[in-house]
C-alpha positions as CSV (number, residue, x, y, z in Angstrom):
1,X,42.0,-31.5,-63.1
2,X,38.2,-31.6,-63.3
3,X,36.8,-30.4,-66.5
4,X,34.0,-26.8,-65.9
5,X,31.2,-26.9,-67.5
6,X,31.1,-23.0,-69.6
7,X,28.0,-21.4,-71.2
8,X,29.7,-19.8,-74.4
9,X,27.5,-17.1,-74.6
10,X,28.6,-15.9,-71.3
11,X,32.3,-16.8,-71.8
12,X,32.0,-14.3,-75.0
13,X,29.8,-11.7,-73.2
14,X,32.6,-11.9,-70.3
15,X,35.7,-11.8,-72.9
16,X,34.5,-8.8,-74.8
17,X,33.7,-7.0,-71.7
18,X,37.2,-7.4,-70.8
19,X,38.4,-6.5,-73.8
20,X,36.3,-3.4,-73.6
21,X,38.0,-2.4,-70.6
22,X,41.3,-3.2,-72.2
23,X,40.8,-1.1,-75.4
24,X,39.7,2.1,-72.9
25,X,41.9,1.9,-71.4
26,X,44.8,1.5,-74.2
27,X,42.8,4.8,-75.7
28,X,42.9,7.0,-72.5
29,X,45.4,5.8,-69.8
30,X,49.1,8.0,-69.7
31,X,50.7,4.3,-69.3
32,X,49.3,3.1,-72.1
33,X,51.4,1.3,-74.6
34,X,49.8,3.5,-77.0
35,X,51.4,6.7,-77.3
36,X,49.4,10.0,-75.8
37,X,49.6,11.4,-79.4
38,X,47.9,8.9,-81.0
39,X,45.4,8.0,-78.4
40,X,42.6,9.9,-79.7
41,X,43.0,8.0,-83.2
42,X,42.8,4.4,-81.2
43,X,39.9,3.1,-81.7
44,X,40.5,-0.9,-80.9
45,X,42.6,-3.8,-81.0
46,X,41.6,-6.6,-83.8
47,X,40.5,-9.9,-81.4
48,X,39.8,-13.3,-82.9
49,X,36.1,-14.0,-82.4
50,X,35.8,-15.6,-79.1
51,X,36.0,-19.7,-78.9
52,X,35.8,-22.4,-76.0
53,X,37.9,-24.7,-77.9
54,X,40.6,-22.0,-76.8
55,X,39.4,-21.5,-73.3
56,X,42.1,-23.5,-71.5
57,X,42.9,-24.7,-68.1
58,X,46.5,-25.2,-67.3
59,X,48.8,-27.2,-64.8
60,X,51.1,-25.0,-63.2
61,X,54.1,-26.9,-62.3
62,X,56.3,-24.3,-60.4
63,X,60.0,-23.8,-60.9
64,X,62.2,-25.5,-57.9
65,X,64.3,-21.9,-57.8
66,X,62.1,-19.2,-59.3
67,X,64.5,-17.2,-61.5
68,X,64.1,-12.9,-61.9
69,X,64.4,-11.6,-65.2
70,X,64.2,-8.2,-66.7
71,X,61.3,-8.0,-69.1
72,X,61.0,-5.0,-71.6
73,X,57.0,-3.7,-71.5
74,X,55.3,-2.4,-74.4
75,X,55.6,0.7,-73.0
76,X,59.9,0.4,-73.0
77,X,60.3,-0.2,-70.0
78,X,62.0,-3.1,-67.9
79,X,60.2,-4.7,-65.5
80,X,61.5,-7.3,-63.1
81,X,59.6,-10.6,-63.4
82,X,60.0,-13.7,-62.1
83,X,60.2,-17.1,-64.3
84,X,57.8,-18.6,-62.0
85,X,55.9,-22.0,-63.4
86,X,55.6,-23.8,-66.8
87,X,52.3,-24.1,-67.5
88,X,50.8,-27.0,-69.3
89,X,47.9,-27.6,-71.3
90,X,46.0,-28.9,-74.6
91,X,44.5,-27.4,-77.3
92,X,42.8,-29.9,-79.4
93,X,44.2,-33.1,-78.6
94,X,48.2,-31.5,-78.9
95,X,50.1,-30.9,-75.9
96,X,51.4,-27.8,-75.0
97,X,53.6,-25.3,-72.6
98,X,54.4,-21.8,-71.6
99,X,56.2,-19.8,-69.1
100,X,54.6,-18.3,-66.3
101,X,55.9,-15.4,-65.2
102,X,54.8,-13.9,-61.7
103,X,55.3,-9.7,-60.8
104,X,57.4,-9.4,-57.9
105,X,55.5,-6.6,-56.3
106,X,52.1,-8.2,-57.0
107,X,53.4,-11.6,-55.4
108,X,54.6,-10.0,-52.4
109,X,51.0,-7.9,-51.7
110,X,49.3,-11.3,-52.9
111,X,50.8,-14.1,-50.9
112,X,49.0,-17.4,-50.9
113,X,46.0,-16.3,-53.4
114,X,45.5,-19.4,-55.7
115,X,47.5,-19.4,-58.8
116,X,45.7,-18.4,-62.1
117,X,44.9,-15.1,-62.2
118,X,48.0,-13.3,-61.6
119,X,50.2,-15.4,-64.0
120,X,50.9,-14.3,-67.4
């Protein structure tokens, strides 16, 4: 895995742009994991400032059988997901892993993008 060169200034510009977005859209959107009555009172999430040292790229080793599980949102519901890749990585010299899960619907309109994005 080659190693990207990053400018922080423009990782942190990019980051808080997206977390812009996010917090609008937590303060205005009816599927919003913030309730419609306390919307108007949301002003933002708390975010840790943002760091390179935690700017990661991972190894996604896919699952021989990918397995579907029902995952509760923070909006209640359950979503389907499938248990798609383990994903590994470092974060200061200590090795580490976490599930990838893949939406069903998204996979199925996306077929054969790259891998990244649309794992969470």
């Amino acid at each position: 895995m080659s190693e990207e060169v990053v400018d922080a200034q423009a990782y942190a510009s990019a980051l808080n742009e997206m977390r812009q977005e996010k917090d609008e859209y937590f303060g205005s959107e009816p599927d919003s994991p913030i309730p419609a009555e306390e919307q108007a009172n949301f002003a933002r999430l708390q975010y840790y400032p943002p760091s390179l040292a935690y700017r990661v790229q991972a190894r996604v080793i896919p699952f021989e059988h990918a397995e579907t599980v029902q995952m509760p949102t923070t909006t209640g519901h359950i979503r389907p997901q499938l248990r798609y890749a383990e994903l590994r990585f470092s974060v200061n010299g200590e090795d580490l892993h976490l599930t990838g899960y893949l939406d069903p619907h998204y996979a199925e309109h996306h077929h054969g993008h790259e891998h990244g994005v649309e794992l969470f």
